[in-house]
PASEBA-1860 file (N, C-alpha, C; in nm, 3 decimals):
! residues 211
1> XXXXXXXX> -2.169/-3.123/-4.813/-2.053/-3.129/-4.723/-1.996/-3.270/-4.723 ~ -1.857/-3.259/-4.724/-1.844/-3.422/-4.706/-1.794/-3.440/-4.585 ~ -1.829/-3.534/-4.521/-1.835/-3.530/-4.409/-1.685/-3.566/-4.333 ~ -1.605/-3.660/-4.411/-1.485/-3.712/-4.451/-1.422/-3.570/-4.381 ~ -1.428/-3.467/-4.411/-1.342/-3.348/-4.378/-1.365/-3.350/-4.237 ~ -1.447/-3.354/-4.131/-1.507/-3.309/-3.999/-1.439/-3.358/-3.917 ~ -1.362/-3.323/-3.806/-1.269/-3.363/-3.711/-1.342/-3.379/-3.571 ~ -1.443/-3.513/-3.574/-1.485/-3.538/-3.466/-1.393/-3.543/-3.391
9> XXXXXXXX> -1.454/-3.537/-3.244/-1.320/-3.490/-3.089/-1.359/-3.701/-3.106 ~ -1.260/-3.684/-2.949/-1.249/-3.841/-2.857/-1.422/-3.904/-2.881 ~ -1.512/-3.804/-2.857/-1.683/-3.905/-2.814/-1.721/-3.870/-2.937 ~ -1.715/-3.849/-3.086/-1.761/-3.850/-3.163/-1.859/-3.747/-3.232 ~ -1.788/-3.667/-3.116/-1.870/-3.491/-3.141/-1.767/-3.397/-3.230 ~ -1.896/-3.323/-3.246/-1.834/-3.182/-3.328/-1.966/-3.071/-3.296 ~ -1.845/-2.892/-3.213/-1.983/-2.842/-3.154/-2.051/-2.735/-3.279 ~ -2.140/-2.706/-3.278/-2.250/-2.727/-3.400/-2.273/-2.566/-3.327
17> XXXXXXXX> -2.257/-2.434/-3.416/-2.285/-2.321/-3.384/-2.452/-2.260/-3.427 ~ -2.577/-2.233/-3.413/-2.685/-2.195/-3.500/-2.686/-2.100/-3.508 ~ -2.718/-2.062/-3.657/-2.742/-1.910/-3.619/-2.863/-1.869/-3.741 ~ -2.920/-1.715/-3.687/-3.023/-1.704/-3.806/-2.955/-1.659/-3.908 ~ -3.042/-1.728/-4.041/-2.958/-1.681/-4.174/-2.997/-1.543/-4.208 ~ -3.096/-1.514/-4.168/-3.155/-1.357/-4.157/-3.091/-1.265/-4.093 ~ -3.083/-1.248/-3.957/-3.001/-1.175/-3.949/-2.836/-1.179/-3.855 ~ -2.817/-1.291/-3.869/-2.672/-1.338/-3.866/-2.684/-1.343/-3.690
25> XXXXXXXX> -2.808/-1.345/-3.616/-2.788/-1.358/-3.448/-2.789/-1.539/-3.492 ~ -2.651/-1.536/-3.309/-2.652/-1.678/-3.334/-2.730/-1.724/-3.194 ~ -2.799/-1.824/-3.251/-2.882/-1.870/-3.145/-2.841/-1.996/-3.061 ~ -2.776/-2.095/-3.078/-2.766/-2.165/-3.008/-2.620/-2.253/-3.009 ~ -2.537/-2.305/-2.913/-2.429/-2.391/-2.904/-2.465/-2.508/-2.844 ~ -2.472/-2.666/-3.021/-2.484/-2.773/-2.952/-2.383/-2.868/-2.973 ~ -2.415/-2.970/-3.010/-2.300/-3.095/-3.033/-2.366/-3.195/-3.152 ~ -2.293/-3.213/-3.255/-2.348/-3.346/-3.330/-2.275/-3.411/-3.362
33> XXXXXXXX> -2.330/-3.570/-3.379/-2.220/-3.679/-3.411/-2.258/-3.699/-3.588 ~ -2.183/-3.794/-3.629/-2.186/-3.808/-3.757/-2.354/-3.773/-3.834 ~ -2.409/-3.903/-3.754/-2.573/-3.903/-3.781/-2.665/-3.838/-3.721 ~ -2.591/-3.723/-3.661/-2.648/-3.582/-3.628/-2.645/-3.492/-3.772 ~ -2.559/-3.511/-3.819/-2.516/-3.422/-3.939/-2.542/-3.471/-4.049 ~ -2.558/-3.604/-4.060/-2.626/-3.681/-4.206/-2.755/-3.621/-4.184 ~ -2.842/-3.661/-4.104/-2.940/-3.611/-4.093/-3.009/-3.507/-4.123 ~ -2.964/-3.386/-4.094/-2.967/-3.267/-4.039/-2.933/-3.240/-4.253
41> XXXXXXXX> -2.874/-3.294/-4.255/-2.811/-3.248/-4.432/-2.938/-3.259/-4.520 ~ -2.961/-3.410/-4.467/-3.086/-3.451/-4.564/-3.204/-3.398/-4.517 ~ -3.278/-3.367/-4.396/-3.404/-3.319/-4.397/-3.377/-3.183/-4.366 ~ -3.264/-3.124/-4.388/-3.260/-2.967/-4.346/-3.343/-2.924/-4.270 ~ -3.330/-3.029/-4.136/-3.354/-2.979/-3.993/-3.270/-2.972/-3.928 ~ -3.253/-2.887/-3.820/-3.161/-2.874/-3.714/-3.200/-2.995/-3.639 ~ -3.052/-3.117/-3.623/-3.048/-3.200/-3.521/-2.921/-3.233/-3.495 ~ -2.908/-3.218/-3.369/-2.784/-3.298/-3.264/-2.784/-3.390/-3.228
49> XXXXXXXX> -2.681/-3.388/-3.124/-2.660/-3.493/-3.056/-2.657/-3.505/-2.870 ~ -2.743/-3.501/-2.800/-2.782/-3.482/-2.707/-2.693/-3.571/-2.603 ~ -2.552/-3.526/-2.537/-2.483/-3.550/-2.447/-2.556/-3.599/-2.290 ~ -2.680/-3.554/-2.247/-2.705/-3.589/-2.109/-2.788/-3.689/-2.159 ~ -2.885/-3.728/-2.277/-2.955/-3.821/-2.289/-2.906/-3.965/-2.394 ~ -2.783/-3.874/-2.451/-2.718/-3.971/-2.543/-2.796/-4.025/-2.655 ~ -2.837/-3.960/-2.719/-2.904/-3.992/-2.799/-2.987/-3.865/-2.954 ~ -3.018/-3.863/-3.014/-3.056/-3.755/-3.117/-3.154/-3.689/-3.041
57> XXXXXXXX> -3.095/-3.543/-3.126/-3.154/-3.400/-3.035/-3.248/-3.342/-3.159 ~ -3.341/-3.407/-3.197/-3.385/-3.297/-3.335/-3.511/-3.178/-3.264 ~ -3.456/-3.051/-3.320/-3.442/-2.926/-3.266/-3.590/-2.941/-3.292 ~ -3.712/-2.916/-3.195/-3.857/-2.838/-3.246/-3.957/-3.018/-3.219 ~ -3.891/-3.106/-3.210/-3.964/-3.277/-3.204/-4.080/-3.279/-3.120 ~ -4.052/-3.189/-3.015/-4.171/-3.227/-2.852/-4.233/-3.040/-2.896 ~ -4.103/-2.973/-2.934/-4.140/-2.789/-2.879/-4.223/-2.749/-3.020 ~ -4.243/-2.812/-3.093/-4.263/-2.757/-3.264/-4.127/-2.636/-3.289
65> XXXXXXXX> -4.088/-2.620/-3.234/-4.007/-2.491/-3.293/-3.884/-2.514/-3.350 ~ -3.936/-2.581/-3.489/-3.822/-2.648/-3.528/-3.708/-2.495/-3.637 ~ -3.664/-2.576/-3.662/-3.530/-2.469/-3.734/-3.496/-2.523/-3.890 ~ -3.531/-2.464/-4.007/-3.527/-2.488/-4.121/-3.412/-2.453/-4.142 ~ -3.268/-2.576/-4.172/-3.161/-2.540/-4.230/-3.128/-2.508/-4.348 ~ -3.065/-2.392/-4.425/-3.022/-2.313/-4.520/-2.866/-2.372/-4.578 ~ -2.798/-2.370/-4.454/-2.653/-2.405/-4.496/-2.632/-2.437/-4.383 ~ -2.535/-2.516/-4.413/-2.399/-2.598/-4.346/-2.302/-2.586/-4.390
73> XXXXXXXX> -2.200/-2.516/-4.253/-2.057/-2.476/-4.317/-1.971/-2.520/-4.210 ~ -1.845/-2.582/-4.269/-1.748/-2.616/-4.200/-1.654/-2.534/-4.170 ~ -1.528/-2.502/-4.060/-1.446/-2.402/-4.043/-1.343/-2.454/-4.108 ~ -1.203/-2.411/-4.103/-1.123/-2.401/-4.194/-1.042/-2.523/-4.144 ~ -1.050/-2.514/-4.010/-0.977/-2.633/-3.935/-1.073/-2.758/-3.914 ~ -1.212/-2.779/-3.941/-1.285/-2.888/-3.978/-1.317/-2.971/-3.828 ~ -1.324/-2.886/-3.707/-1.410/-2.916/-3.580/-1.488/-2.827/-3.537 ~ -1.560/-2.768/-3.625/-1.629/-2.703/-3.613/-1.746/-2.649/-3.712
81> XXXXXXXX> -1.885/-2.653/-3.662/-1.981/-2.642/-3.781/-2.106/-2.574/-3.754 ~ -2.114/-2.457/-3.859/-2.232/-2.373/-3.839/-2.354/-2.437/-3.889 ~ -2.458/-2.416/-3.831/-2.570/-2.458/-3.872/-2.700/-2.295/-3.860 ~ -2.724/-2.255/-4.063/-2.788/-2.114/-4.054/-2.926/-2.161/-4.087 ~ -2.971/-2.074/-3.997/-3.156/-2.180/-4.002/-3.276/-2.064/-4.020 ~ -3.380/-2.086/-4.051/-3.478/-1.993/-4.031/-3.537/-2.055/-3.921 ~ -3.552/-2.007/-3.820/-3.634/-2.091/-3.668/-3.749/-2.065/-3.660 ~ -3.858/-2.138/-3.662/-4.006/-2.106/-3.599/-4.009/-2.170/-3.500
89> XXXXXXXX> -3.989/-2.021/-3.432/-4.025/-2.058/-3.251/-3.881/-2.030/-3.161 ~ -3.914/-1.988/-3.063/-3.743/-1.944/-2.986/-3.660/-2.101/-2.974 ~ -3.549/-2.072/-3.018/-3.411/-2.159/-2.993/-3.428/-2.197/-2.862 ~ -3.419/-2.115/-2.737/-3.391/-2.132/-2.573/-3.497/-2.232/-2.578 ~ -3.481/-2.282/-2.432/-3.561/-2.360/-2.366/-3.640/-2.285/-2.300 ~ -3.594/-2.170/-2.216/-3.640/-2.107/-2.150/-3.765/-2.025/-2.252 ~ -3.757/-2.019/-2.330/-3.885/-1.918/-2.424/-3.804/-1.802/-2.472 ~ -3.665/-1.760/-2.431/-3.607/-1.701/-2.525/-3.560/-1.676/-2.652
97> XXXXXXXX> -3.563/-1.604/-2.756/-3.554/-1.622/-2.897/-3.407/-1.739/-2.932 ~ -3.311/-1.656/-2.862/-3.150/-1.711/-2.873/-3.142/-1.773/-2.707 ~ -3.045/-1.887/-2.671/-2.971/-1.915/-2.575/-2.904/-1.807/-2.520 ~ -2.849/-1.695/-2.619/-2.780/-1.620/-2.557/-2.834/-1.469/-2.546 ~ -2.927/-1.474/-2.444/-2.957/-1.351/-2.349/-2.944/-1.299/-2.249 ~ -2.829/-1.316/-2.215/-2.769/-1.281/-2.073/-2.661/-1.232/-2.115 ~ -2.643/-1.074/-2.136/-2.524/-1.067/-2.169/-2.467/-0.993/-2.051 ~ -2.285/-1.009/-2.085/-2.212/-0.976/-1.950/-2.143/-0.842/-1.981
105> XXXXXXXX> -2.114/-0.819/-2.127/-2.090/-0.718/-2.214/-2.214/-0.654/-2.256 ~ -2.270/-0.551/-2.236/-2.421/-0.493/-2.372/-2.347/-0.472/-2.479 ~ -2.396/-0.472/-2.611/-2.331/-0.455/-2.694/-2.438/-0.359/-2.780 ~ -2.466/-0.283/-2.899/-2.508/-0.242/-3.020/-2.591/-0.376/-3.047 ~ -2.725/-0.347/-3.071/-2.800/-0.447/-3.196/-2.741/-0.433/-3.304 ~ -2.767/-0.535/-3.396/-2.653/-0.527/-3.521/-2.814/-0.510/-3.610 ~ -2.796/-0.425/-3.787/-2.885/-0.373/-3.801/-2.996/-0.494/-3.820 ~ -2.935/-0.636/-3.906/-3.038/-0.753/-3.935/-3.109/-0.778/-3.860
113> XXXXXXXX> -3.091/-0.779/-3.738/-3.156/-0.851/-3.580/-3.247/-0.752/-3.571 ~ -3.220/-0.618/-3.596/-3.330/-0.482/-3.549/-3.439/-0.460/-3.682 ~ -3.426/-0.506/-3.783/-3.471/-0.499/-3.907/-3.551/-0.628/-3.909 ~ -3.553/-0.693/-3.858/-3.582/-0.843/-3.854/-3.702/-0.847/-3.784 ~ -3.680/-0.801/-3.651/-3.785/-0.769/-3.519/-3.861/-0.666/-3.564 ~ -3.799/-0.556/-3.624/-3.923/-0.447/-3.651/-4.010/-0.494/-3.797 ~ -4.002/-0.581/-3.837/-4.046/-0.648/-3.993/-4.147/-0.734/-3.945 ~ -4.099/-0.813/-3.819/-4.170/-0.881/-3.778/-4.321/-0.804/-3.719
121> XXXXXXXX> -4.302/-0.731/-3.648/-4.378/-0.640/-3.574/-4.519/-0.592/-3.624 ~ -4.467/-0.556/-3.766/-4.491/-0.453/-3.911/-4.613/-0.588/-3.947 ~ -4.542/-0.697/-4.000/-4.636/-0.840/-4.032/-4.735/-0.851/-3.935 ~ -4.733/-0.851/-3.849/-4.811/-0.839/-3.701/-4.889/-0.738/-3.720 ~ -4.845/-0.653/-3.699/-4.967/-0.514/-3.714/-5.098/-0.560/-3.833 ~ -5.027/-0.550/-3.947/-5.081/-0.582/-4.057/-5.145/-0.739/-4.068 ~ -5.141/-0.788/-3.980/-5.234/-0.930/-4.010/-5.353/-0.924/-3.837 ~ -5.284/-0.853/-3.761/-5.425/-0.816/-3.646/-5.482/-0.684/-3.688
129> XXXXXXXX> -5.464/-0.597/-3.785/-5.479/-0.463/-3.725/-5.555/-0.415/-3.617 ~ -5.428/-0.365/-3.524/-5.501/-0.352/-3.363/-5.547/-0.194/-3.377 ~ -5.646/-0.204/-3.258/-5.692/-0.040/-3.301/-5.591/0.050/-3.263 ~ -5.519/0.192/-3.286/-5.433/0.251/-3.254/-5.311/0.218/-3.305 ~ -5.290/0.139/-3.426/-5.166/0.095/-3.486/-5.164/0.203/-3.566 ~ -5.044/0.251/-3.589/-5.017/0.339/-3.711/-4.975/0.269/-3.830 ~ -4.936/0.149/-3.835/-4.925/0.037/-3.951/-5.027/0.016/-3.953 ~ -5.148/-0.014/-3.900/-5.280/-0.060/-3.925/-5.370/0.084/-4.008
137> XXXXXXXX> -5.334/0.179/-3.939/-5.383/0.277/-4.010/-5.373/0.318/-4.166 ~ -5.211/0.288/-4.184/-5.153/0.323/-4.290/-5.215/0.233/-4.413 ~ -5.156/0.110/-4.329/-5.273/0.020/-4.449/-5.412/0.045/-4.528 ~ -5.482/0.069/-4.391/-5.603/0.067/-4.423/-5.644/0.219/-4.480 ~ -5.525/0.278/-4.498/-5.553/0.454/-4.582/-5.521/0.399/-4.762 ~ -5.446/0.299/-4.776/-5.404/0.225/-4.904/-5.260/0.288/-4.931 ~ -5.227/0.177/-5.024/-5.067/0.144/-5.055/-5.035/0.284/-5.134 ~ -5.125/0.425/-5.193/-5.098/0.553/-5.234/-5.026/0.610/-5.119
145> XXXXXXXX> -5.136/0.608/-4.993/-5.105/0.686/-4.889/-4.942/0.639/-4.853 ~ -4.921/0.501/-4.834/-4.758/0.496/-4.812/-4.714/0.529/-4.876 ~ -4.688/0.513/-4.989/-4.605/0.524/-5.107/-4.588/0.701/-5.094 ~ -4.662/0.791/-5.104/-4.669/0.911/-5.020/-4.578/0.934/-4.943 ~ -4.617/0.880/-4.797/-4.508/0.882/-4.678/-4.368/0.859/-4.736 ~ -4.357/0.743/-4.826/-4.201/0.719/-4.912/-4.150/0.903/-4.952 ~ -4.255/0.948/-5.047/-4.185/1.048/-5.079/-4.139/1.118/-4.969 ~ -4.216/1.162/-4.868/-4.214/1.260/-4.788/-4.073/1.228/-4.714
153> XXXXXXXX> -4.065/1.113/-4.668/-3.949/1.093/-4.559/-3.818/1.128/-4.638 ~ -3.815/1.048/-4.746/-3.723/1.072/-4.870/-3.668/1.206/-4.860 ~ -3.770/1.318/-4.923/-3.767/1.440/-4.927/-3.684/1.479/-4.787 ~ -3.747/1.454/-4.664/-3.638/1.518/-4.564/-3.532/1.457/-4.533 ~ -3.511/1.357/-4.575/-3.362/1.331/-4.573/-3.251/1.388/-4.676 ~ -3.294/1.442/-4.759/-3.211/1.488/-4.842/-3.222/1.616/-4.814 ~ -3.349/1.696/-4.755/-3.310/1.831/-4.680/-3.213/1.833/-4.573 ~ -3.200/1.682/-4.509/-3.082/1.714/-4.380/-2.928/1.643/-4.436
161> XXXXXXXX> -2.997/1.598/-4.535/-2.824/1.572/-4.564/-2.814/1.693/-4.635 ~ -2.801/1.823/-4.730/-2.840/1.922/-4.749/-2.765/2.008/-4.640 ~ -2.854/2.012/-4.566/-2.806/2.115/-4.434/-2.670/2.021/-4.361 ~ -2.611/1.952/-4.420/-2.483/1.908/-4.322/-2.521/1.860/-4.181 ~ -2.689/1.750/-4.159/-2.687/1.771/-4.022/-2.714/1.583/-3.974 ~ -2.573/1.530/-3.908/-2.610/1.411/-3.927/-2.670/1.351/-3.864 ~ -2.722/1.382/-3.731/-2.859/1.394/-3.683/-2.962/1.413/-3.729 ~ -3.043/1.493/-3.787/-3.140/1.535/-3.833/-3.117/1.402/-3.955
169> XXXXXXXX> -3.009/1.343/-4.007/-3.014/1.241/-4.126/-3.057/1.075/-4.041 ~ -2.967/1.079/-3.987/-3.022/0.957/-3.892/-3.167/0.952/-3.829 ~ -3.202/1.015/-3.773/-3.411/1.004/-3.778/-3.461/0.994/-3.892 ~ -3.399/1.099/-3.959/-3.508/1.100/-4.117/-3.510/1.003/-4.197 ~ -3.361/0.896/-4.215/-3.346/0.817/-4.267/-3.421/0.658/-4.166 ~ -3.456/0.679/-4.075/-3.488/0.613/-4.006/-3.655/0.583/-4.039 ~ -3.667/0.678/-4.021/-3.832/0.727/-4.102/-3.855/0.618/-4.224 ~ -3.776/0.681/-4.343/-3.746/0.628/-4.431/-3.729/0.499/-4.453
177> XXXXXXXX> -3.652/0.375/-4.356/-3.658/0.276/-4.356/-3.779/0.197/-4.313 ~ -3.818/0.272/-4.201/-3.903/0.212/-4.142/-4.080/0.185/-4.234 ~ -4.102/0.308/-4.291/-4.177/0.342/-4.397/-4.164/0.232/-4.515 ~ -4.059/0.180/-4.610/-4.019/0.099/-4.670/-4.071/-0.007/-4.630 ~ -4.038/-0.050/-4.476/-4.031/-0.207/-4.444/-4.187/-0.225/-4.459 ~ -4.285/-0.132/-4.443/-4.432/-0.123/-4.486/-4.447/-0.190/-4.609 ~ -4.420/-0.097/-4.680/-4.408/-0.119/-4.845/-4.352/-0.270/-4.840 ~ -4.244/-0.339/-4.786/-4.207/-0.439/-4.855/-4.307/-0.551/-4.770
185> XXXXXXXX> -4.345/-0.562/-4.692/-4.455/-0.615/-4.606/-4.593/-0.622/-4.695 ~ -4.638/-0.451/-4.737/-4.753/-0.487/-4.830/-4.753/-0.544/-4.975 ~ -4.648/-0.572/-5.005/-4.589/-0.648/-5.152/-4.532/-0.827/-5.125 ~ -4.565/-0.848/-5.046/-4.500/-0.998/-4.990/-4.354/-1.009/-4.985 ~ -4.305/-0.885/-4.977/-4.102/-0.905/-4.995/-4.065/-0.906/-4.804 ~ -3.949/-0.882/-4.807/-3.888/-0.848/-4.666/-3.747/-0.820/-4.666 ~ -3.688/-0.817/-4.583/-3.570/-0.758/-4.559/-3.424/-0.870/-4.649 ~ -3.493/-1.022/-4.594/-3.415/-1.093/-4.651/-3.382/-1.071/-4.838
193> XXXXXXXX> -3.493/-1.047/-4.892/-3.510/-1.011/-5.043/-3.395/-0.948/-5.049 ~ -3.422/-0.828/-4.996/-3.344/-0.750/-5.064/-3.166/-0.748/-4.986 ~ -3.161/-0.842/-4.894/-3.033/-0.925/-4.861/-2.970/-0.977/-4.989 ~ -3.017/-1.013/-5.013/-3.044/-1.135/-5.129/-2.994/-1.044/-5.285 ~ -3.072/-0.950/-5.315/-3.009/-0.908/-5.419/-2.897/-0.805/-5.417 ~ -2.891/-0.763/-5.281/-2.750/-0.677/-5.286/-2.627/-0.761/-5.279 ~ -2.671/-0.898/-5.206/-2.541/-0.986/-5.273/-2.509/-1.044/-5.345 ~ -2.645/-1.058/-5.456/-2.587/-1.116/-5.587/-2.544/-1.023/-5.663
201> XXXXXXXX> -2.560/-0.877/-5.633/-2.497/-0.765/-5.726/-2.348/-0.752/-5.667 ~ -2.317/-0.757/-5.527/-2.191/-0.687/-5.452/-2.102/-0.826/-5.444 ~ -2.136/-0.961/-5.436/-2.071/-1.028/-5.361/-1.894/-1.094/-5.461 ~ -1.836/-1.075/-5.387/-1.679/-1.134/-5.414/-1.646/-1.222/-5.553 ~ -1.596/-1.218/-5.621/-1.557/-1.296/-5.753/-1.566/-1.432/-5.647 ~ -1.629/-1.538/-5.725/-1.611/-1.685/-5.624/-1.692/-1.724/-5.504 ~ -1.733/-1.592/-5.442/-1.813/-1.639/-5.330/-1.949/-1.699/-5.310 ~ -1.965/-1.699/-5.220/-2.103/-1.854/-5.233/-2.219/-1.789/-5.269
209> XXX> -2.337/-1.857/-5.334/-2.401/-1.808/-5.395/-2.537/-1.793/-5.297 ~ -2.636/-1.657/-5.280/-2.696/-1.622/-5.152/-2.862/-1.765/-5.109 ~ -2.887/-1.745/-5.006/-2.973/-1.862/-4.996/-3.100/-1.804/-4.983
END
């Protein structure tokens, strides 16, 4: 980025949007000054610029929960700058994942954020196996037995798309995903992977290349 482009305001700020590069939730609205953003470039950490203490905000310093930056992007009008991170550890102060959990609107989970959390979950199962997990089970029946379940769910989704029933397709396909995210869990992949190669196959003549 050159920085030359960035339209610091009057105090030498510019507000700094985070968000996960995974699944596009944005987690936090801060402020950085120049050597908020040099910074932040070179150790691809999330750091600001901390308005009540005046001084550098690097994200995770006291909390560990720092934020591994991916990209830095400027807006078109150049006062404004995303910062896409992988975060270990919630953004909030409060212990919330994102700053923004209070909503005034509910809205739809968007699918990355729900794919993300249930992946997470899946990793979890599979590194405690707790007793009564059905991921723990599955595992421990071996990667045939899923691969199995693959067919099976498979199979009824194409019986309900078949029968015209888009209900009966939405569970089954649900099945189906969910079953997968196993599979890509017991192979070391995840959701991002395969982010990743549907946009180096789909993405725009010119557009940026995936991270």
């Amino acid at each position: 980025m050159d920085l030359s482009q960035v339209k610091f305001d009057e105090q030498g700020l510019v507000p700094v949007v985070v968000q996960d590069a995974k699944t596009g939730e944005v987690l936090t609205l801060a402020y950085a000054n120049r050597e908020a953003l040099e910074e932040t470039l070179r150790t691809r950490r999330s750091t600001f610029y901390s308005r009540s203490r005046k001084t550098l905000w690097r994200k995770g310093e006291t909390s560990g929960n720092i934020q591994e930056v991916v990209e830095v992007l400027l807006d078109c009008d150049g006062d404004a700058v995303v910062y896409r991170v992988l975060p270990h550890g919630p953004a909030c102060h409060t212990g919330e994942r994102s700053c923004f959990h209070r909503p005034l609107l509910p809205g739809e989970p968007s699918l990355g954020f729900v794919l993300s959390q249930v992946f997470s979950t899946i990793q979890e199962r599979l590194k405690t196996l707790p007793e009564g997990s059905y991921v723990a089970k599955l595992h421990q029946a071996g990667l045939d037995r899923i691969l199995k379940k693959i067919g099976e769910e498979a199979g009824e989704v194409i019986i309900a798309a078949k029968n015209q029933n888009p209900e009966e397709v939405r569970w089954e396909a649900t099945d189906l995903l969910f079953h997968l995210l196993i599979v890509l869990a017991e192979l070391g992949l995840g959701p991002e992977d395969l982010a990743r190669t549907l946009w180096e196959r789909h993405r725009p003549p010119g557009g940026p290349a995936p991270n």
